[in-house]
C-alpha positions as CSV (number, residue, x, y, z in Angstrom):
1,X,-22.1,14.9,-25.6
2,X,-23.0,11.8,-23.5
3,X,-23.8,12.8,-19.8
4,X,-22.3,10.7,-17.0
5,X,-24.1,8.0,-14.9
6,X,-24.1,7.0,-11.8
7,X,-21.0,5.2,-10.3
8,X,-20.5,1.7,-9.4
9,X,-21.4,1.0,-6.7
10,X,-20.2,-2.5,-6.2
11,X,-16.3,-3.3,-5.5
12,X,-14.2,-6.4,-6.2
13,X,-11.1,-5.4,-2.9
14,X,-8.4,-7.4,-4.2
15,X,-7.0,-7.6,-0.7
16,X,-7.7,-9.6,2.4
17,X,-7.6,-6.1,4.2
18,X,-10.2,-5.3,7.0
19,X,-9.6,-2.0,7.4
20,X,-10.0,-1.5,3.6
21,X,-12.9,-3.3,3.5
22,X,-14.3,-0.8,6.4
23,X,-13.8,2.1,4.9
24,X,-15.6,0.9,1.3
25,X,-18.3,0.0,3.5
26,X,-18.7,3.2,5.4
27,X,-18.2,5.3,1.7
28,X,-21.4,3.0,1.0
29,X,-19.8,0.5,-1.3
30,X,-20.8,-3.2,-1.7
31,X,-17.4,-4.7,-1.2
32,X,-16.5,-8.0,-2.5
33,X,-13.4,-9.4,-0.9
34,X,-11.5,-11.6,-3.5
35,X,-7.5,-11.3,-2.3
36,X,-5.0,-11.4,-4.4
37,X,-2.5,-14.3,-4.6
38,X,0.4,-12.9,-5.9
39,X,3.4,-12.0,-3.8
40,X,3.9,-8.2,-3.0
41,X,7.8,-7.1,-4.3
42,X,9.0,-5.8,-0.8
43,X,11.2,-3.9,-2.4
44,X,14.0,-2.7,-5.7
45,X,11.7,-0.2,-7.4
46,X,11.3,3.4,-6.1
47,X,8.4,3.7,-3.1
48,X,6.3,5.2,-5.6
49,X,6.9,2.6,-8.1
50,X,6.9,0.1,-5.7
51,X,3.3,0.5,-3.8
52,X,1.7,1.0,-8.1
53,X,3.5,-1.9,-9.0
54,X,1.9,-3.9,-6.4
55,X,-1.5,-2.5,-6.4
56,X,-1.9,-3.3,-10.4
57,X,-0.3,-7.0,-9.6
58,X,-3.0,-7.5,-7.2
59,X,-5.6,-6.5,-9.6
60,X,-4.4,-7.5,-12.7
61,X,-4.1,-10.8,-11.6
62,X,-8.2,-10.4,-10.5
63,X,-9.1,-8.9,-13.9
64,X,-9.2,-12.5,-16.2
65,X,-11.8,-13.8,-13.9
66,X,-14.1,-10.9,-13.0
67,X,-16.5,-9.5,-15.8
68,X,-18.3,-5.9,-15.6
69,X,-17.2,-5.0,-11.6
70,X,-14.4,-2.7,-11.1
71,X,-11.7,-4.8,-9.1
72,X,-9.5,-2.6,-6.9
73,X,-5.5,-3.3,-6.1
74,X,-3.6,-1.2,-3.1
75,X,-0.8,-1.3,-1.6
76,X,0.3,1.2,1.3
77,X,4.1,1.7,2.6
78,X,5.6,3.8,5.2
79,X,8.8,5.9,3.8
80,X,12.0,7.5,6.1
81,X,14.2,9.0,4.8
82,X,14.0,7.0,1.3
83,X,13.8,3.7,3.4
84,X,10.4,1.6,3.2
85,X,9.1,0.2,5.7
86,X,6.8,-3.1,4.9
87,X,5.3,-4.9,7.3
88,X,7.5,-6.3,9.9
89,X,9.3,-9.9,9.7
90,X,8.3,-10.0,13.7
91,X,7.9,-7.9,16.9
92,X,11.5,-7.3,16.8
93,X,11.6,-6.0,13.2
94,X,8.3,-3.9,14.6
95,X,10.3,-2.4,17.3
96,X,13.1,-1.3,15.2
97,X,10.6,0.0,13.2
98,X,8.7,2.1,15.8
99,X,12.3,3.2,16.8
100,X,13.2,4.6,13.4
101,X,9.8,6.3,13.3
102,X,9.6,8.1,17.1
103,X,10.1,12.0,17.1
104,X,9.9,11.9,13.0
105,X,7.9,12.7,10.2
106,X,7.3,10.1,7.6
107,X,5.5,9.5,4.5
108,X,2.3,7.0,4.0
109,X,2.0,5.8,0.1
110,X,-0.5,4.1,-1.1
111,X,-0.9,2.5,-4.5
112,X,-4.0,1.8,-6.2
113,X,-5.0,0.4,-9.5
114,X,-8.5,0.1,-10.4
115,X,-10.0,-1.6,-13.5
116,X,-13.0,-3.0,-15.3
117,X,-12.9,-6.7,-15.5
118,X,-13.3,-7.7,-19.1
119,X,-12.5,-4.4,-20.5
120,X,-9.2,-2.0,-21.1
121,X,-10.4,0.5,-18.6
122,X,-8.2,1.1,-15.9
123,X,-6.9,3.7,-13.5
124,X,-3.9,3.9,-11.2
125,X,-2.5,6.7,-8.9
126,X,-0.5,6.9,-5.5
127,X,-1.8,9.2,-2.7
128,X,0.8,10.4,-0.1
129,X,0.1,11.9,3.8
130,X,2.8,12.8,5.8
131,X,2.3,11.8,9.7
132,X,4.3,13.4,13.0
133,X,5.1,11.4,15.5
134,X,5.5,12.5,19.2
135,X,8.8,11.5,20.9
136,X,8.3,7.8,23.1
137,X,10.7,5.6,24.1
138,X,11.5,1.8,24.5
139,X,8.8,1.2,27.4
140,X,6.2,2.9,25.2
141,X,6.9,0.9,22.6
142,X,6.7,-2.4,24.0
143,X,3.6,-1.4,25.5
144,X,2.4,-0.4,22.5
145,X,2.8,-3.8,20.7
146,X,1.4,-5.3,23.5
147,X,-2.0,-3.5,22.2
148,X,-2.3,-3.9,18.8
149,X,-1.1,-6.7,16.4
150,X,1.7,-5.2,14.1
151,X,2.6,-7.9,12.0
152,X,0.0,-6.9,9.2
153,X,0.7,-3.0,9.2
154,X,2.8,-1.0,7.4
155,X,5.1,0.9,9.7
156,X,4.2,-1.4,12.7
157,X,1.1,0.8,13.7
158,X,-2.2,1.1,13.7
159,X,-3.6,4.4,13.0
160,X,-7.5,4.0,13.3
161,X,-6.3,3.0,17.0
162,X,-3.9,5.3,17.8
163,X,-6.3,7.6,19.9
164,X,-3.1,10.0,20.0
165,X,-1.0,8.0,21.6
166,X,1.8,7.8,18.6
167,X,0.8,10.6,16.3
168,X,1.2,14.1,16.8
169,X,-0.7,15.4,13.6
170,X,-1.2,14.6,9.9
171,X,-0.9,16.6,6.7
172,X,-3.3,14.8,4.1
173,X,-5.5,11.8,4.2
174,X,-6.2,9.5,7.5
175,X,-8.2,7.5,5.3
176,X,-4.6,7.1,3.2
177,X,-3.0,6.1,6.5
178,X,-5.6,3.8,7.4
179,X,-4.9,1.6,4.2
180,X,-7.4,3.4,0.8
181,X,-7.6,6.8,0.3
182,X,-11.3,6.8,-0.7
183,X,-12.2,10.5,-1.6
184,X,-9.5,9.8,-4.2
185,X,-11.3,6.4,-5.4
186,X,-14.3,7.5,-5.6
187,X,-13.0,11.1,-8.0
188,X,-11.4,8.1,-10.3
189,X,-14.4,6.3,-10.3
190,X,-16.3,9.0,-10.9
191,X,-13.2,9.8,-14.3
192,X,-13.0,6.7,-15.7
193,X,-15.8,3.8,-14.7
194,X,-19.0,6.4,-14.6
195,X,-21.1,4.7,-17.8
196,X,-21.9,7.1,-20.2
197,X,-25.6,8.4,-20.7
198,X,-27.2,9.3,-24.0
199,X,-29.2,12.8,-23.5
């Protein structure tokens, strides 16, 4: 039976995404940044459906022009109560947002597809991490988006720079919150995109 090689190592992030980019960095990926063009569906599908079906748009759409590297889709959502919450329209759509989410638990999804360019290999999962937030009220939240630019977050916040000022706890991955739950990406890479060794 063929052993298993080493992983790749090397990353085709079809997302414009800092933050995901950061944390394929720090798992000690080489990350190429290629985003996606395709327009995310913001909603009409399940979340689950939903953050999948964007995450293999995105990379699916990278696959017919990268060869051999492992190109990499995601797509993260916040969830209340069966609502998703995107990112906002504006800072007003952020602070209804915020609103909904004070004093609550809620659900971060992320999507993510993964395949070999060139080739019919291909994985896709959703991870899920519930987050508490404390109780705050309008002043804190306008403060709040004082700090931090919303407008590209799911949810309206910023977890990496939250410093406890929003979050109470979390049951699952920060990573997931952040934007790519990597301990998960690298156990698929590790399934699926490991090349085989004779021996």
């Amino acid at each position: 039976m063929p052993k298993r090689g080493p992983v790749p190592r090397r990353v085709v992030l079809a997302s414009a995404s800092p933050r995901r980019r950061d944390l394929l960095e720090a798992a000690g990926f080489e990350v190429i940044v290629h985003p996606a063009g395709v327009e995310e569906l913001p909603e009409g599908l399940a979340p689950r459906a939903l953050v999948i079906a964007n995450a293999e748009m995105k990379a699916l759409e990278l696959a017919t022009t990268t060869s051999g590297d492992v190109v990499l889709g995601a797509d993260t959502v916040v969830v209340l109560d069966g609502e998703i919450l995107c990112k906002p329209r504006d800072l007003e759509d952020a602070t209804r947002m915020l609103r909904l989410l004070a004093g609550r638990t809620h659900e971060v999804l992320t999507g993510v597809c993964m395949l070999r360019g060139g080739t019919v290999v291909r994985c896709s999962f959703v991870e899920s991490t519930l987050v508490a937030f404390r109780p705050f009220d309008e002043a804190m939240i306008a403060d709040y988006l004082k700090d931090i630019n919303p407008l590209d977050k799911a949810g309206s916040y910023a977890a990496q720079e939250d410093r406890g000022r929003l979050i109470e706890r979390i049951e699952g991955s920060m990573d997931n919150v952040i934007g790519l739950p990597v301990a998960r990406v690298i156990e698929a890479l590790e399934q699926h995109f490991a090349e085989p060794q004779a021996g």
